[in-house]
C-alpha positions as CSV (number, residue, x, y, z in Angstrom):
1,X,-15.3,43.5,115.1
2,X,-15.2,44.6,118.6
3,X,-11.6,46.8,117.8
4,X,-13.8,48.2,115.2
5,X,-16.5,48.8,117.8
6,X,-14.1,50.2,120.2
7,X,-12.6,52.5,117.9
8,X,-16.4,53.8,116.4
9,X,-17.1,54.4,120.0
10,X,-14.5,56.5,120.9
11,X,-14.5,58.2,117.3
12,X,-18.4,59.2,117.9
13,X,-17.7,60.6,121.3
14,X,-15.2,62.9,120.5
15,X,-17.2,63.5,117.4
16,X,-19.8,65.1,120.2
17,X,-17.4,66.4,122.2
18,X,-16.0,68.4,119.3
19,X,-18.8,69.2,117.1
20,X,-21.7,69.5,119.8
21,X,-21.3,71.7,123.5
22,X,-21.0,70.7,126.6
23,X,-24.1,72.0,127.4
24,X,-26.3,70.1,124.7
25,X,-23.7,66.9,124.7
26,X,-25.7,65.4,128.6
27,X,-29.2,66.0,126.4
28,X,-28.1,63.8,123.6
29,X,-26.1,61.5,125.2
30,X,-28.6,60.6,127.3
31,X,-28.9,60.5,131.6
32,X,-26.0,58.0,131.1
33,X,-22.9,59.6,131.3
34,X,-20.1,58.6,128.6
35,X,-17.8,55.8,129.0
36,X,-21.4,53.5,131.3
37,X,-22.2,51.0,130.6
38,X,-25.7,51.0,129.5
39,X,-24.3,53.6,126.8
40,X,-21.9,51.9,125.7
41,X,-24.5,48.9,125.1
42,X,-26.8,51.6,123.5
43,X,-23.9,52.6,120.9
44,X,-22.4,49.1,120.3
45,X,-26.3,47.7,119.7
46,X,-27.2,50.6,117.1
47,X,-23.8,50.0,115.3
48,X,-24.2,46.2,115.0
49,X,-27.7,47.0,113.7
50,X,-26.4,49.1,110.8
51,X,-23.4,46.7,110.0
52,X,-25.6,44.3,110.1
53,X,-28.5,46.1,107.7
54,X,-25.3,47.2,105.5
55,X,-24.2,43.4,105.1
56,X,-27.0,42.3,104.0
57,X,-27.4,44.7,101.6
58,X,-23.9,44.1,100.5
59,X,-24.4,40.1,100.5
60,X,-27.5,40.1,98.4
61,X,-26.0,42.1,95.8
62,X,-23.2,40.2,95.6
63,X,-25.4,36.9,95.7
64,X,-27.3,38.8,92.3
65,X,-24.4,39.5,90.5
66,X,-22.6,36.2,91.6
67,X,-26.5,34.2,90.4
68,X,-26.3,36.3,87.0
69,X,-22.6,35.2,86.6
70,X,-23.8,31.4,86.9
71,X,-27.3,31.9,84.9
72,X,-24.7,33.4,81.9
73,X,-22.2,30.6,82.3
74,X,-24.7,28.0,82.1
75,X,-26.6,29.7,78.6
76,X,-23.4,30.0,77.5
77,X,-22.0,26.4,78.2
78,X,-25.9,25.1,77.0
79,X,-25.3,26.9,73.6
80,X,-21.7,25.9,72.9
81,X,-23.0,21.9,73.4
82,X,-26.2,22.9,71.0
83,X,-23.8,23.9,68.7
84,X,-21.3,20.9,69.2
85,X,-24.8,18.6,68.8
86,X,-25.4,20.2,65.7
87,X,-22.8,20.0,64.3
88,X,-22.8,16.3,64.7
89,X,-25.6,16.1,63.2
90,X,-24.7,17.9,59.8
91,X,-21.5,16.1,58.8
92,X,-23.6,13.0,59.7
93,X,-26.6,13.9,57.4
94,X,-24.3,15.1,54.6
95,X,-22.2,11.8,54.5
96,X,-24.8,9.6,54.2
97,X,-26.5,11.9,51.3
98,X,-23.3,12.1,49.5
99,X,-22.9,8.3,49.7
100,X,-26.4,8.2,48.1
101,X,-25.5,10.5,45.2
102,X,-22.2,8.7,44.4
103,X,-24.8,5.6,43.8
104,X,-26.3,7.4,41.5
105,X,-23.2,8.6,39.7
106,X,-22.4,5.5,39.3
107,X,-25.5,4.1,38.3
108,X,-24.9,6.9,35.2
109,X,-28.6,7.9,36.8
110,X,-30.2,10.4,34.7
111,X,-31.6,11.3,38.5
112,X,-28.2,12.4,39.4
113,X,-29.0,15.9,38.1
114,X,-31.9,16.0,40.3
115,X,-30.3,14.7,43.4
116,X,-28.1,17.5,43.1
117,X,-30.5,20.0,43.2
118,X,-32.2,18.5,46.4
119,X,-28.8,18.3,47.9
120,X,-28.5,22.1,47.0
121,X,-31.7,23.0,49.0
122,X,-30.6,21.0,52.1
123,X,-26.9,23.0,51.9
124,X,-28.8,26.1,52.3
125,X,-30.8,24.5,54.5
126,X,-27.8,23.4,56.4
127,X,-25.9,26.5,56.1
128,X,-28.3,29.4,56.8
129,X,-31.5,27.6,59.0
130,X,-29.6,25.0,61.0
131,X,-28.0,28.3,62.9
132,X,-30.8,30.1,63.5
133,X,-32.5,28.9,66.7
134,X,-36.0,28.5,65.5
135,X,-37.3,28.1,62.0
136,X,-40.9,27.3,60.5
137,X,-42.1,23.7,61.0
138,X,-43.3,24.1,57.7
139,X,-39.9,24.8,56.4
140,X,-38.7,22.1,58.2
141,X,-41.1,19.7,56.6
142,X,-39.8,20.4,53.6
143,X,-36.7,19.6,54.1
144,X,-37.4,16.4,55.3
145,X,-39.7,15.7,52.6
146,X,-36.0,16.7,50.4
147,X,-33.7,13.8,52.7
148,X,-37.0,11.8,51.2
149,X,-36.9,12.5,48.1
150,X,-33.0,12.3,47.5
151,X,-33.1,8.7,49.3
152,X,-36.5,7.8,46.6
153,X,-34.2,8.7,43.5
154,X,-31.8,6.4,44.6
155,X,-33.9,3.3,45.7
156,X,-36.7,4.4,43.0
157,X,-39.9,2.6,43.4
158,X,-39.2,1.2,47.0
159,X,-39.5,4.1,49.1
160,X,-43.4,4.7,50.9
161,X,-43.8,7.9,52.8
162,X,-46.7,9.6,53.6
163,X,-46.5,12.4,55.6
164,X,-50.3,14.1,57.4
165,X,-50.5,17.4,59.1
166,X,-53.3,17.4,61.2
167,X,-54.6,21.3,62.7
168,X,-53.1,24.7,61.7
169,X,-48.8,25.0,62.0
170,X,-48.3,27.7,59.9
171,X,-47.1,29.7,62.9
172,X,-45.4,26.9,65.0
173,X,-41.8,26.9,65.1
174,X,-39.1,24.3,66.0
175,X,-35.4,24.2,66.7
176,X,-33.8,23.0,63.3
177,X,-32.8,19.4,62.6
178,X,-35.3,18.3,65.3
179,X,-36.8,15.3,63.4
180,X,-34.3,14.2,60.3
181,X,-32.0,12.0,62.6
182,X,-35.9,10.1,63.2
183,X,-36.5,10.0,59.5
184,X,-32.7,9.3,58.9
185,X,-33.0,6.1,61.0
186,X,-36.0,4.6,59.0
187,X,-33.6,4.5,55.8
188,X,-30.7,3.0,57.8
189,X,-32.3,0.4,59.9
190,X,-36.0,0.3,58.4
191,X,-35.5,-1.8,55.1
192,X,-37.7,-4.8,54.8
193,X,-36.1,-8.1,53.3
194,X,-37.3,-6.8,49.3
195,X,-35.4,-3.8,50.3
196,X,-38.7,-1.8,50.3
197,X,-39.1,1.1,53.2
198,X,-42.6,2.0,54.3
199,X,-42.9,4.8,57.0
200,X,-45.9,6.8,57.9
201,X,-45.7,10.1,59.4
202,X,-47.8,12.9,61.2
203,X,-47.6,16.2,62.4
204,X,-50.5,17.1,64.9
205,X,-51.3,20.5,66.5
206,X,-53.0,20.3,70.2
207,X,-53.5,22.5,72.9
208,X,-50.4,23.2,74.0
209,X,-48.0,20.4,72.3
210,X,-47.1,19.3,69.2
211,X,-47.4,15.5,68.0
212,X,-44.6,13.7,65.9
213,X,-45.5,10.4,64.8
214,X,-43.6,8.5,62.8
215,X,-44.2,4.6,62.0
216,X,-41.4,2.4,59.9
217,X,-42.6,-0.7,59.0
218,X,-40.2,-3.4,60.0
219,X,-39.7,-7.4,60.0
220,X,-37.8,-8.1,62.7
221,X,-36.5,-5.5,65.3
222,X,-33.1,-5.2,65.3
223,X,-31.8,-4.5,69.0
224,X,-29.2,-2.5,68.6
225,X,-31.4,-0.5,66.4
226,X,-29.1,2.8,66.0
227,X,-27.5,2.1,69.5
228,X,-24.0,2.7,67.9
229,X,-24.7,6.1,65.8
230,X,-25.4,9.4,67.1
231,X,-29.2,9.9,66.5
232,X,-30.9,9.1,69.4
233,X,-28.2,9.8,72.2
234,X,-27.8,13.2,70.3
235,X,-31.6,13.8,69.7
236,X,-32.5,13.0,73.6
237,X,-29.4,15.2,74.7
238,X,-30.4,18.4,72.7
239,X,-34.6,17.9,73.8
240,X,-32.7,18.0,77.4
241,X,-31.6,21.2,76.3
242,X,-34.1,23.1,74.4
243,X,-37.1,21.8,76.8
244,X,-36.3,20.7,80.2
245,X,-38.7,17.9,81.4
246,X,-41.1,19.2,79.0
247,X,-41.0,17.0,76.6
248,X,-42.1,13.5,75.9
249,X,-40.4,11.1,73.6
250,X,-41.6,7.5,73.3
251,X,-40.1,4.8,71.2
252,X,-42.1,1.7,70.8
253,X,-40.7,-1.2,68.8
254,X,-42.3,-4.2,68.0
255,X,-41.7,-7.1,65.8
256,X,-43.4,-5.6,62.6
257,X,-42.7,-1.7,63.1
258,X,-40.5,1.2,65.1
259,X,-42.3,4.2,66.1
260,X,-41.3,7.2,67.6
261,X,-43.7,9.5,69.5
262,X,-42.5,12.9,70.2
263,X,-44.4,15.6,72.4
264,X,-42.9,19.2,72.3
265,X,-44.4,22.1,74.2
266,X,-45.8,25.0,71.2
267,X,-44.9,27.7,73.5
């Protein structure tokens, strides 16, 4: 700094010397004389001031471009574990559907036929809404209502769902496969001793969040209810994700019934 000073100084000055005459040089040097010290203090201070003015333009740029380089890495890493979430979640769902269908084949279940036409609707479920990053609640309502349906056909007469939609959704949207590993957990760990499952749902509409509610009726809580499968680790990873801290998900067992309570902002 102070060579680069130095040499500045003595660049200027002849500068002067050579573009300006001796006549005007005294008048815009100054009453100092070249080589003082109070002007060489004058010409070091006003340099440092623009280096100094110049740096900090130059650092805060680079600090932008270097912050935008970070914001992009971190979207980018964010969406390449969504995407690694998800698709945990699909072979997961698919196996277990499969495994309900091969009952039925080998039941010789008339209901086979059937099955395989829900399982067609969650394939293109699967492979054209799962990627998108927002679909229609309603959309996705139906698809759970589908996973319900497939797992009635096989268990028959022992499957009680009821699902309520309280307030206007129609325009709500939702990041896909939000709520089947919820739904998916009933039919694993939810059967009573008669083999019957009973689960109530809702979807409600408020302010500024939307309410999922979903009770399965139980007769003993298991404790390691779904500690060893993906769904909840998975499920509280991507709401990390998608919303931050700005979400609320509560699970409440008890010794009759699991419920899951899940707040999502709208907006």
């Amino acid at each position: 700094m102070i060579f680069v000073l130095t040499l500045h100084y003595f660049f200027r000055i002849g500068l002067f010397y050579w573009l300006i005459s001796d006549s005007s040089s005294t008048e815009l040097m100054g009453e100092h004389g070249i080589f003082s010290f109070n002007h060489i203090v004058t010409v070091t201070l006003g340099e440092i001031y623009v280096i100094g003015l110049v740096s900090a333009i130059k650092f805060t740029v680079d600090y932008v471009i270097q912050l935008n380089k970070n914001n992009q890495l971190l979207e980018l890493q964010s969406e390449t574990e969504m995407k690694y979430l998800k698709a945990q979640i699909q072979p997961h769902f698919l196996f277990n559907t499969l495994n309900n269908l091969y009952a039925l084949a080998l039941k010789r279940s008339k209901k086979a036929a059937e099955g395989v036409l829900k399982l067609s609707e969650i394939m293109e479920y699967m492979l054209y809404d799962s990627s998108k990053k927002k679909i229609s609640l309603l959309k996705e309502i139906n698809y759970i209502q589908n996973y319900i349906e497939l797992e009635r056909i096989r268990k028959q007469d022992l499957v009680e769902s009821n699902i309520e939609i309280n307030g206007e959704i129609d325009d709500i949207v939702i990041p896909p496969l939000l709520f089947l590993p919820f739904v998916e957990n009933c039919f694993k760990h939810g059967q009573l001793s008669n083999g019957k499952i009973i689960m109530e749902m809702k979807f409600t509409r408020h302010e500024k969040d939307l309410e999922f509610y979903l009770k399965n009726h139980i007769e003993q809580y298991a404790h390691e209810h779904d500690k060893s499968g993906i769904g909840h680790v998975n499920i509280n990873r991507r709401l990390e994700l998608l919303y931050g801290n700005k979400f609320d998900l509560q699970i409440r067992p008890s010794s009759d019934n699991y419920l899951v309570v899940l707040k999502i902002p709208i907006k």
